[in-house]
C-alpha positions in Angstrom: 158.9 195.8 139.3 156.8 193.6 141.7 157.5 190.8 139.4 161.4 191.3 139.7 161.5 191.6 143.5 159.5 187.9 143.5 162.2 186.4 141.0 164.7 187.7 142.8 163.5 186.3 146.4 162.5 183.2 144.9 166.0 183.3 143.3 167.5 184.2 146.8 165.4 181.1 148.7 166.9 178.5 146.1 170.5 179.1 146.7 169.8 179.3 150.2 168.0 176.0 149.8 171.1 174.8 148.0 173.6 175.9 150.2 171.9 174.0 152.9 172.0 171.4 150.8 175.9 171.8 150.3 176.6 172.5 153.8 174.4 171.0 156.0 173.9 166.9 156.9 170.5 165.4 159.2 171.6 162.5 161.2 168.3 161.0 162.5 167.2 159.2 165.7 168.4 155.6 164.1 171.5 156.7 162.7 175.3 157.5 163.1 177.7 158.6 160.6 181.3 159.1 159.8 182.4 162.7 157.9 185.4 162.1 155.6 187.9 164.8 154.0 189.5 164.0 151.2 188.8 160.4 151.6 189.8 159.9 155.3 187.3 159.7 158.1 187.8 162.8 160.1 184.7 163.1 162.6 182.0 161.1 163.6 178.5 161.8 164.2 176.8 159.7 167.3 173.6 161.7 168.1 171.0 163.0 165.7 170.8 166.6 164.9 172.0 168.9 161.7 175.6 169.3 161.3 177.3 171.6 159.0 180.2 170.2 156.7 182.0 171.3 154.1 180.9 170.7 150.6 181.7 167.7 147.9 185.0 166.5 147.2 185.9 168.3 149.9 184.1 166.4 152.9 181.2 163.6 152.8 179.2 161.8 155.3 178.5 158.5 155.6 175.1 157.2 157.4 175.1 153.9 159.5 172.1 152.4 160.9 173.0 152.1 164.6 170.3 149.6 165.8 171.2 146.2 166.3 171.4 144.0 163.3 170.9 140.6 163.3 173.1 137.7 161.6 173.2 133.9 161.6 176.7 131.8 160.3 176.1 128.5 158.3 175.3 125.5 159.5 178.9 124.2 160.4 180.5 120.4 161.7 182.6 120.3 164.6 184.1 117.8 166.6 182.9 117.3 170.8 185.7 116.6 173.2 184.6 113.3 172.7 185.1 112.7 169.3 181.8 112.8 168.2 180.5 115.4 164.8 178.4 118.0 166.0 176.7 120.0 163.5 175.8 123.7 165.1 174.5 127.7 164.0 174.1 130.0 166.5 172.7 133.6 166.0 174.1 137.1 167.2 172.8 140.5 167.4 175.5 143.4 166.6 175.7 147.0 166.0 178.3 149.9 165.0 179.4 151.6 167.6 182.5 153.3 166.0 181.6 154.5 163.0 185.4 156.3 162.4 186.7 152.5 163.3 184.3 151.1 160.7 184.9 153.4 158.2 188.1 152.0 157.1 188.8 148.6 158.7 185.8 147.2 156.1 186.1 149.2 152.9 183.9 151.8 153.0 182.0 150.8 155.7 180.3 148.1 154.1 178.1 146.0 156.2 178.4 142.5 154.2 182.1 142.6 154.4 182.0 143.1 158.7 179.6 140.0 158.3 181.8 138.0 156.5 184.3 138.9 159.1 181.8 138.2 162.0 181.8 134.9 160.2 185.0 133.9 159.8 185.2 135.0 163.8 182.1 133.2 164.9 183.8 129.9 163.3 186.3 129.8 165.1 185.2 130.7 168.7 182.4 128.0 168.1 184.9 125.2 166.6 186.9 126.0 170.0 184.0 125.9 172.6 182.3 122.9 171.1 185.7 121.2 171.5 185.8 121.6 174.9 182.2 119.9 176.2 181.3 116.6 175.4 178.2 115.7 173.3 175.8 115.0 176.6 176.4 118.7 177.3 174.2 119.6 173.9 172.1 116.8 173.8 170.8 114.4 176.7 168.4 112.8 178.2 168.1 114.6 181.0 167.4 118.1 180.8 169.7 119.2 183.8 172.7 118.0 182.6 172.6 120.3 179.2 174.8 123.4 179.2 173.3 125.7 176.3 173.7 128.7 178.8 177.5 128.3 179.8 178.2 127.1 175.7 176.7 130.5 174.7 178.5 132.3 177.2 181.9 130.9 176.3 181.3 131.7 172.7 180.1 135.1 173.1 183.3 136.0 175.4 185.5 134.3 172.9 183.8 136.7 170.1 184.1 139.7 172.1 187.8 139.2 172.8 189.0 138.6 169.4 186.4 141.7 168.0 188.6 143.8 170.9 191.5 142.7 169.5 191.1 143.8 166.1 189.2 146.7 166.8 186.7 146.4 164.6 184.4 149.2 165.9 181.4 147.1 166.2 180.3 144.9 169.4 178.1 142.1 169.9 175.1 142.3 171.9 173.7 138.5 172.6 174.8 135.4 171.1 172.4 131.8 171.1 172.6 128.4 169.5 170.1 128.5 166.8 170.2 125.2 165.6 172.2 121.9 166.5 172.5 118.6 164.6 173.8 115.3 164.2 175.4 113.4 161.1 173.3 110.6 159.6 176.5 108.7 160.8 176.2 109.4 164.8 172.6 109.9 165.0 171.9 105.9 165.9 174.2 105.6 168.2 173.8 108.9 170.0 169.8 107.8 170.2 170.8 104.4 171.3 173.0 106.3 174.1 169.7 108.4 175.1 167.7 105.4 175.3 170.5 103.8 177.4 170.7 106.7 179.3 167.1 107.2 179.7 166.9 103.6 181.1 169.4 104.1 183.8 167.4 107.2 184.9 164.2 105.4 184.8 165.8 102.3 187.2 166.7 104.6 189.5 163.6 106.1 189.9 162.3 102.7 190.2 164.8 101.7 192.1 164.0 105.3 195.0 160.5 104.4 194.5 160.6 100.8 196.0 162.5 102.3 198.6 160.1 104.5 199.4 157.6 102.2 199.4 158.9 100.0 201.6 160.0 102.8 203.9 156.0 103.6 204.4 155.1 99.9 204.0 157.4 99.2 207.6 156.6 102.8 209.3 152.8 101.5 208.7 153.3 98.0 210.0 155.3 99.6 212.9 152.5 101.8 214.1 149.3 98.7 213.7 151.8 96.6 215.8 152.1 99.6 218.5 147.5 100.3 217.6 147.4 96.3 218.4 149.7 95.7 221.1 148.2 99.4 223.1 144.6 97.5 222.4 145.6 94.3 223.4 146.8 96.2 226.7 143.5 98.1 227.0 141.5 94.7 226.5 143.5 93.0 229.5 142.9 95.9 231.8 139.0 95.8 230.9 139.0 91.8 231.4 140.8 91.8 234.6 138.4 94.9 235.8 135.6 92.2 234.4 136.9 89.4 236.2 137.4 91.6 239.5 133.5 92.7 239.9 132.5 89.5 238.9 134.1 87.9 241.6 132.7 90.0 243.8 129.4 89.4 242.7 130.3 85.4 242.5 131.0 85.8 246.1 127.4 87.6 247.0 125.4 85.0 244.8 127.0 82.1 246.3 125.7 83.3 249.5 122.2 83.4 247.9 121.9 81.7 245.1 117.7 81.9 244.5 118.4 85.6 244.8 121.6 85.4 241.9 119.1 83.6 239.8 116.2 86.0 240.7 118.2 89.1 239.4 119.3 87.8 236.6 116.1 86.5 235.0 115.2 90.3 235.8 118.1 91.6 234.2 117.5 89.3 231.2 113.7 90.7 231.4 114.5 94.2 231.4 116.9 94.2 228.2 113.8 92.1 226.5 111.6 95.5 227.2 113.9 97.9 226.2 112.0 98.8 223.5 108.3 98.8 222.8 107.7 95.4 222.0 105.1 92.8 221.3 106.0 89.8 223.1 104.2 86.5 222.7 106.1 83.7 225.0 105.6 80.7 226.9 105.6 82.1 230.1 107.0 78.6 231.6 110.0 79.7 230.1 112.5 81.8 231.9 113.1 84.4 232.7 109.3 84.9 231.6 107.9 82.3 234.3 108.2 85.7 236.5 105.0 86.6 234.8 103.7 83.3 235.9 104.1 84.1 239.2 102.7 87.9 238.8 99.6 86.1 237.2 98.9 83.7 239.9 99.3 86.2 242.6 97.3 89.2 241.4 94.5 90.7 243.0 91.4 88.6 242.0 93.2 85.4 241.2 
């Protein structure tokens, strides 16, 4: 009896398990889904959580990953406003947002044929863009005149526009140049422009730098001719002070001239004596005769 009652719960858990199975659907964290009956998409599924559907043929779900997926096109020649081939692939990041959109606009939801699309789509906006800038806005010598950021730009509106248009329930979240090029045909001339370019650039700075230089050069001649000419003053006003006291003094020692020469052996003396010093001197010699005198006169002479 105990045997029966087991079969028949373990009976009882397996349909249950089944009918879940039948009836139920888990749409996880990273993806969205679609829920078709009879073929045609009839509901879609955006957050994660179990759902409850009706059973094959008459309803099934299909799963989308709805993180961004990246894609790159091929590595495609167009022509610049001026004329010249430019070889370009740029890279975009895109994800399904409409899964009932998706559904049927690409056959089953299949993910290589919206590439193909995003292809064909990415073409087209780039052919246009590139057409519009000149060569020196993708390559050039000098670093500010390059325009990646506004090229990108245009081609990512341009790709969101005609991706509104057809309604393909997807979107595209960044777009960037990947890789650009030059034919084997172009690539002389174009680095024969860049060195032309580059020289141009390089005279110029040459050019600001003797400038420059002679801006200082001048504003340092200005200010030693103003140092020289205030020095110059400062040396006349100490000469004619000089002259001034010593014609005082002229006038003094005229009126007594053994008295002039006198002081001015002692003066003469006294910067001899400054220091400690050993003299050894003909004292005949002025202004050392003074110790001549000093000899002759002292006590016990």
């Amino acid at each position: 009896m105990k045997r029966n009652v087991l079969t028949v719960l373990i009976g009882a858990l397996l349909i249950l398990i089944f009918a879940l199975l039948l009836f139920t659907f888990q749409v996880r964290q990273t993806e969205i889904a679609v829920v078709t009956t009879f073929g045609r998409p009839t509901r879609q599924i955006l957050e994660p959580n179990l759902y409850l559907k009706w059973p094959w043929p008459i309803q099934k779900v299909y799963k989308f990953d709805r993180r961004i997926q990246n894609f790159e096109d091929k590595f495609t020649e167009d022509l610049t406003a001026d004329n010249n081939p430019l070889l370009t692939m740029v890279y975009v990041g895109w994800r399904i947002t409409d899964p009932q959109t998706f559904f049927p606009k690409f056959a089953g939801g299949s993910v290589p044929a919206a590439e193909r699309m995003l292809e064909n789509i990415l073409r087209s906006a780039k052919s246009a863009v590139v057409g519009r800038h000149p060569l020196g806005d993708f390559v050039n010598a000098d670093p500010a005149a390059l325009k990646f950021d506004q090229i990108e730009a245009e081609i990512l509106a341009q790709v969101r526009a005609q991706l509104q248009t057809n309604d393909c329930g997807l979107s595209i979240e960044f777009l960037g140049i990947k890789k650009l090029g030059l034919p084997e045909s172009v690539t002389q001339t174009v680095f024969e422009r860049m060195t032309s370019e580059r020289k141009v650039l390089a005279d110029q700075l040459e050019s600001e730098g003797q400038a420059e230089a002679a801006r200082i050069r001048s504003a340092a001649e200005r200010a030693a001719a103003e140092l020289l000419s205030a020095a110059e003053a400062e040396a006349r006003r100490i000469r004619g002070e000089g002259e001034a006291v010593a014609a005082q003094t002229l006038a003094v020692f005229q009126q007594n001239p053994e008295l002039a020469n006198f002081l001015l052996r002692l003066e003469t003396l006294e910067a001899a004596l400054k220091e400690r010093t050993t003299l050894i001197f003909d004292q005949r010699t002025p202004p050392f005769d003074l110790f001549q005198n000093l000899w002759t006169n002292a006590p016990g002479r």
